[in-house]
Backbone bond lengths (Angstrom), bond angles and torsions (degrees), N, CA, C in turn:
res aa  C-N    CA-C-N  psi(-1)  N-CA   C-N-CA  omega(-1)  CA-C   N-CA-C  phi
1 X - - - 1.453 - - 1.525 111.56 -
2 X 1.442 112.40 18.37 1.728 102.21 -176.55 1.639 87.99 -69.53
3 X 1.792 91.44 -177.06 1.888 114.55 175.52 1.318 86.39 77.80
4 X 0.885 156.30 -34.52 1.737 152.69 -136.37 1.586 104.87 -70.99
5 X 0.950 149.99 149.60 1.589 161.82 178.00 1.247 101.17 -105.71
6 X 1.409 126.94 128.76 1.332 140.71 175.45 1.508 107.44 -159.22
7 X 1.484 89.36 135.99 1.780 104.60 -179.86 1.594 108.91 -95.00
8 X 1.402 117.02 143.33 1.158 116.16 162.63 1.449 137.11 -122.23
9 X 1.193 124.26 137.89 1.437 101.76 -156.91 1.649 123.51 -72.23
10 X 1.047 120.18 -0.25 1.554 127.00 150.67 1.667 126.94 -104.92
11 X 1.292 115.55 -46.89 1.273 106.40 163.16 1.319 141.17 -119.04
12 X 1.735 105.24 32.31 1.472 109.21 129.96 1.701 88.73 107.13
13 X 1.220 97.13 -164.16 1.983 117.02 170.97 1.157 116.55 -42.22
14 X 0.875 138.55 133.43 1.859 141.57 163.35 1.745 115.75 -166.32
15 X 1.643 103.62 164.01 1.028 106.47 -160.42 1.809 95.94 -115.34
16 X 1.280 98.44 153.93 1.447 82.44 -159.91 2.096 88.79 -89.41
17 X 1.386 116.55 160.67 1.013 107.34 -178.25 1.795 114.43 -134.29
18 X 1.471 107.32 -21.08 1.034 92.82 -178.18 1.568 89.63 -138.67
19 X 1.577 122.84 143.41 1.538 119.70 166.64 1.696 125.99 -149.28
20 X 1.197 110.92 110.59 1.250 110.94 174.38 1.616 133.79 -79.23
21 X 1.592 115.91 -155.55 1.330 98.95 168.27 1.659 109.20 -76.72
22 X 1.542 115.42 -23.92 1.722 93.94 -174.34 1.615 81.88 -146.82
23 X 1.795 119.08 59.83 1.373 93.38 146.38 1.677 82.37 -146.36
24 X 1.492 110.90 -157.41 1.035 120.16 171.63 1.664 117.28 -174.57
25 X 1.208 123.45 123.60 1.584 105.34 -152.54 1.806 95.64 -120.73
26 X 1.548 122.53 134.40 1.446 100.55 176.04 1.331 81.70 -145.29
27 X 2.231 89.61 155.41 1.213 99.97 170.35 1.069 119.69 -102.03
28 X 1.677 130.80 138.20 1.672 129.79 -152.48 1.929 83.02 -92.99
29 X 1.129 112.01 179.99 1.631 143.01 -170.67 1.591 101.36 -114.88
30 X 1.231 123.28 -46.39 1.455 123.41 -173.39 2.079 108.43 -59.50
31 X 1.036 87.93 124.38 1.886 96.32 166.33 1.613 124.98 -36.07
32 X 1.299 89.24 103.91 1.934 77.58 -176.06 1.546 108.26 117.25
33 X 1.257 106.77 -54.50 1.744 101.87 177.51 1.313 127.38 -40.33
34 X 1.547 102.29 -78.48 1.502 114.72 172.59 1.665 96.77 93.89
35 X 1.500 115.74 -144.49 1.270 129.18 -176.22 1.431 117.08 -106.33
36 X 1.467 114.43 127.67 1.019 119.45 -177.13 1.907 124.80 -140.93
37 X 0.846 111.51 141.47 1.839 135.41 -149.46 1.052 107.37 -91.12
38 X 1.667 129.06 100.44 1.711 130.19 162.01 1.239 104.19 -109.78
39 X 1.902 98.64 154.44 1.422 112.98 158.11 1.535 121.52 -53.94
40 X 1.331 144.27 134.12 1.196 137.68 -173.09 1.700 97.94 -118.08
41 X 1.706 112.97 136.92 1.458 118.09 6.15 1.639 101.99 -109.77
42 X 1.618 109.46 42.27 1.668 99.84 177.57 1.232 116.90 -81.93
43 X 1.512 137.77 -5.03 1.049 149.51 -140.01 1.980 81.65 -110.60
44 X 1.238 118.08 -12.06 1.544 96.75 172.12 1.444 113.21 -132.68
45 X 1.686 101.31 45.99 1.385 120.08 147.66 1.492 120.31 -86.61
46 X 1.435 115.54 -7.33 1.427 112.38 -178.02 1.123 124.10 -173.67
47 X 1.938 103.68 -2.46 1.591 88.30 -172.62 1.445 89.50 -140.87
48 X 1.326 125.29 -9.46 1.541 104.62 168.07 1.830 96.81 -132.96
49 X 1.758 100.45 157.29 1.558 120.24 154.32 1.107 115.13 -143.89
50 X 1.459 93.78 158.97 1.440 107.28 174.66 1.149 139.63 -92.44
51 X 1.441 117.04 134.74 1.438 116.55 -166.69 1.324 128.34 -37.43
52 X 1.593 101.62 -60.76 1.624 111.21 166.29 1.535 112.04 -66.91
53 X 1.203 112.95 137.91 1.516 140.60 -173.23 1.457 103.20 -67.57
54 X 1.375 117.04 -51.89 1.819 118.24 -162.86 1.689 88.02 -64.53
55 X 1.503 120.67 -28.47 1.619 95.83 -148.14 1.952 81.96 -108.86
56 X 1.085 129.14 -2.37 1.504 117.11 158.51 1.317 112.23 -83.49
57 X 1.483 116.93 -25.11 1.806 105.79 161.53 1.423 129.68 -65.53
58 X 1.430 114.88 -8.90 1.463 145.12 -145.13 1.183 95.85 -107.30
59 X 1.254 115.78 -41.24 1.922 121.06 -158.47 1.572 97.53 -105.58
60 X 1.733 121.30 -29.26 1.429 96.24 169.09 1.480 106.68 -101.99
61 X 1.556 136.94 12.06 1.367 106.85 134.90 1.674 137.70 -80.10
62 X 1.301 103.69 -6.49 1.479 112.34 148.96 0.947 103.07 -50.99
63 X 1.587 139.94 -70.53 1.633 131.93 -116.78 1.374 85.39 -86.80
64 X 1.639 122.42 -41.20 1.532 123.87 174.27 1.288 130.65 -22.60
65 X 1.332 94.56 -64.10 1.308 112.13 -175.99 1.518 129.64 -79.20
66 X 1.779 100.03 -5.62 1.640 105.15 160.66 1.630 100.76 -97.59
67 X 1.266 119.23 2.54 1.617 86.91 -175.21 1.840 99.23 -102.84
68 X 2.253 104.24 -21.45 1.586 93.61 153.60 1.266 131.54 -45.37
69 X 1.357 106.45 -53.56 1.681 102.79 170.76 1.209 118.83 -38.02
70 X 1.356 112.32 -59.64 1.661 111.78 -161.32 1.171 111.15 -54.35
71 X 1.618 115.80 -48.28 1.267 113.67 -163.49 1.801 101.07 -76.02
72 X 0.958 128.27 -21.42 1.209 118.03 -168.58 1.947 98.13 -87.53
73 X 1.057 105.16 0.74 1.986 111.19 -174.00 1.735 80.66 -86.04
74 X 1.797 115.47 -63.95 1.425 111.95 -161.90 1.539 111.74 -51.46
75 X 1.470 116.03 -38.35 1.698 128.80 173.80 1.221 104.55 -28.02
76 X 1.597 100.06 -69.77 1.517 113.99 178.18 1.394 139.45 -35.31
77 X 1.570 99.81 -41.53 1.357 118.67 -165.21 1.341 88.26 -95.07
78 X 1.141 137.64 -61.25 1.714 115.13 167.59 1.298 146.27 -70.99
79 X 1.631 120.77 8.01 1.063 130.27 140.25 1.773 119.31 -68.60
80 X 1.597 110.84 -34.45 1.615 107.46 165.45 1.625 117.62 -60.06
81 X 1.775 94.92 -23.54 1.990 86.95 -171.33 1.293 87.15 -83.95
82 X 1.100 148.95 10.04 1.858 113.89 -160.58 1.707 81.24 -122.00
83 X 1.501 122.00 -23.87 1.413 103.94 169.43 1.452 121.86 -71.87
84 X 1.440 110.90 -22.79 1.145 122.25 174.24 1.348 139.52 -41.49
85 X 1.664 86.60 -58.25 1.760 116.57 151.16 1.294 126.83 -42.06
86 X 1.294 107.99 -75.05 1.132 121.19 164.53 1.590 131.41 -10.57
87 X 1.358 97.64 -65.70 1.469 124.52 -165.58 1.438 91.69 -68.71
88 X 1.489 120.41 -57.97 1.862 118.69 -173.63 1.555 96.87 -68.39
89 X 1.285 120.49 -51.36 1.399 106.07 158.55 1.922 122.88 -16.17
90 X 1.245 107.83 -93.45 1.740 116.42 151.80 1.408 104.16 -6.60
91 X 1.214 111.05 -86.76 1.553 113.13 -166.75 1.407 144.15 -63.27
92 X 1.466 88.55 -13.22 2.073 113.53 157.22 1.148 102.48 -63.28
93 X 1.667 119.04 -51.15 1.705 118.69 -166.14 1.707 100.08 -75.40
94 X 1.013 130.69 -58.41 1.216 107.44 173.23 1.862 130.93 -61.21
95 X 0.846 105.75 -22.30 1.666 107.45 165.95 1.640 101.86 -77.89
96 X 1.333 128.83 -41.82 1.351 96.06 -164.32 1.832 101.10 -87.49
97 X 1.805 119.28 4.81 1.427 103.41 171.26 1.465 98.75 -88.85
98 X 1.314 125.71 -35.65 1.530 119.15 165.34 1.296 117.18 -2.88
99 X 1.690 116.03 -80.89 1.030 161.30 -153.77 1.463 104.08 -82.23
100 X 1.081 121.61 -51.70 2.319 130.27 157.14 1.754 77.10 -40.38
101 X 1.577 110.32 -78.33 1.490 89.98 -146.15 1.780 122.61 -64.77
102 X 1.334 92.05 -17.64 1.937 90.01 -170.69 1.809 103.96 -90.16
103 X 1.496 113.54 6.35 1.533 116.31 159.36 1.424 123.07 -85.95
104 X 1.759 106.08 -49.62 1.730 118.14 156.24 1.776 108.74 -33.84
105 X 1.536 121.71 -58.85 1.302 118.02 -152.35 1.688 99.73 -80.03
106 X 1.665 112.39 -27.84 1.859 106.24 163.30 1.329 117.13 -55.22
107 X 1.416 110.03 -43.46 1.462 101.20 -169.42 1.380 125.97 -99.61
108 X 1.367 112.31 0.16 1.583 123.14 155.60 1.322 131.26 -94.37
């Protein structure tokens, strides 16, 4: 994705120049900036887009589909706690009838 045109919301026009799987480095046009280093692709949740339209429609159905994931990972992880509960839940009630019954059989 180098050559790429991307706006930023503080320092303006730039071309993107260098990009990995999770960085992305561009050099801005404005005086003074120079080159500067984002996380990729969080860095175009809010502070950069891209010039071309197909590939800013592109990057927030990416971003979509990591924040579906996520939320459907957290789903997960709190549907495991509430079984979790549950289950020791379960196992209080049977230990404390355990325990009803092996007091009944002392004292009868």
């Amino acid at each position: 994705m180098e050559n790429i045109t991307v706006h930023h919301s503080t320092y303006g026009r730039g071309q993107i120049i260098m990009q990995s799987e999770k960085m992305l480095r561009v050099h801005f046009e404005a005086e003074g900036v120079g080159d500067k280093s984002f996380v990729y692709p969080d860095a175009f949740t809010g502070y950069l887009r891209y010039e071309d339209g197909r590939l800013q429609s592109e990057i927030e159905a990416h971003l979509e589909s990591i924040r579906a994931e996520k939320a459907a990972q957290a789903a997960e992880r709190e549907a495991e706690r509430i079984r979790a509960l549950e289950e020791a839940k379960k196992q209080q009630k049977e230990l404390a009838a355990a325990r009803k019954k092996t007091a009944k059989k002392k004292v009868g």
